[in-house]
C-alpha positions in Angstrom: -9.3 221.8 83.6 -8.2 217.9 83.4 -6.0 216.7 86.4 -3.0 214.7 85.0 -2.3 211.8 87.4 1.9 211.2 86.5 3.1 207.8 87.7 6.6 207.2 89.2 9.4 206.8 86.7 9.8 203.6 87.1 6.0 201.9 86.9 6.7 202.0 83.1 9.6 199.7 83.5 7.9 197.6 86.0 4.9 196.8 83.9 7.7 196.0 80.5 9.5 193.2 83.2 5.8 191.9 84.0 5.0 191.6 80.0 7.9 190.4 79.2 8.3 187.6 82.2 4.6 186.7 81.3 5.9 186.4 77.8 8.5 184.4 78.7 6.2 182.0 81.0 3.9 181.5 77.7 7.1 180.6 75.3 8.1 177.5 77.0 6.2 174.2 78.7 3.9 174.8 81.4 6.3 172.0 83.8 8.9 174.4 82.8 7.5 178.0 83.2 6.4 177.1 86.7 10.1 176.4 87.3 11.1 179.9 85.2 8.3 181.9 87.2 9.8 180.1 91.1 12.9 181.5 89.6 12.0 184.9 88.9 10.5 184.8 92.2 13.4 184.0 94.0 15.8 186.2 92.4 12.6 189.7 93.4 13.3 187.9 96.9 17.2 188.1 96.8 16.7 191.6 95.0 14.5 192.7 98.7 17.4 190.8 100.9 20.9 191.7 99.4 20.4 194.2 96.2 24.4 193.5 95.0 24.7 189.9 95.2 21.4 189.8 93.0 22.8 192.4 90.2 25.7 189.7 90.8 24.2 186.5 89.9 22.2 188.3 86.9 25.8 189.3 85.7 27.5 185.8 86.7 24.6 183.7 85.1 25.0 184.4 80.8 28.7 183.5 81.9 28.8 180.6 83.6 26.3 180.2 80.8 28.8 180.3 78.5 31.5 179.1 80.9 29.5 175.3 80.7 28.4 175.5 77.3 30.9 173.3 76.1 30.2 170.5 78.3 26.5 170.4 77.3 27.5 169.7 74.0 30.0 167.1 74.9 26.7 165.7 77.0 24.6 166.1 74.1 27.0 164.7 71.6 28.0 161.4 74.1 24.1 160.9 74.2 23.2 160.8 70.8 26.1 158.2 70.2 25.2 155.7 72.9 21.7 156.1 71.0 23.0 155.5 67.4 25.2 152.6 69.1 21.8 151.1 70.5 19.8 151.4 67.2 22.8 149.9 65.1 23.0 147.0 67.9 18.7 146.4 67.6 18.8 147.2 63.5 18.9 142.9 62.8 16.2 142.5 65.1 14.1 145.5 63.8 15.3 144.1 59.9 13.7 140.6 61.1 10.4 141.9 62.4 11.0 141.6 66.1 8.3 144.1 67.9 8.7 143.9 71.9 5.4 143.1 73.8 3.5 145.5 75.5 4.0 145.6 79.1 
């Protein structure tokens, strides 16, 4: 007779969250998944402190998401004009072979 070892109900859906956070950390720059995996870590630390206010800020964060979307596309959009304006100011100088020494 083989013994059947049965794990907890939720060890299945705590080894999905480590895949897919691993996953996640391996998607994006390593500068940047340090900052992702601090912030995982932070939240698992407000989750052992205060349980509701962290189910509130992973409810409150696609929305303020969304709430401030419209201003990083204003910032994005103000950027690549001041650029444009600065290549159209340098465009004689590039058309008359100025190159800028090296520093």
């Amino acid at each position: 007779m083989t013994r059947v070892t049965r794990f907890p109900p939720f060890a299945a859906s705590i080894a999905f969250a480590a895949k897919v956070l691993v996953w996640c950390a391996h998607q994006i720059e390593a500068e940047d998944s340090v900052r992702f995996l601090l912030l995982v870590l932070a939240w698992f630390i407000l989750l052992a402190v205060s349980w509701p206010l962290a189910l509130l800020v992973l409810v409150l964060a696609p929305v303020l998401f969304l709430l401030f979307l419209p201003f990083l596309l204003l910032g994005l959009t103000v950027g690549a004009l001041f650029a444009l304006v600065k290549q159209l100011l340098f465009l004689p100088a590039r058309i008359l072979g100025y190159r800028a020494s090296p520093q």
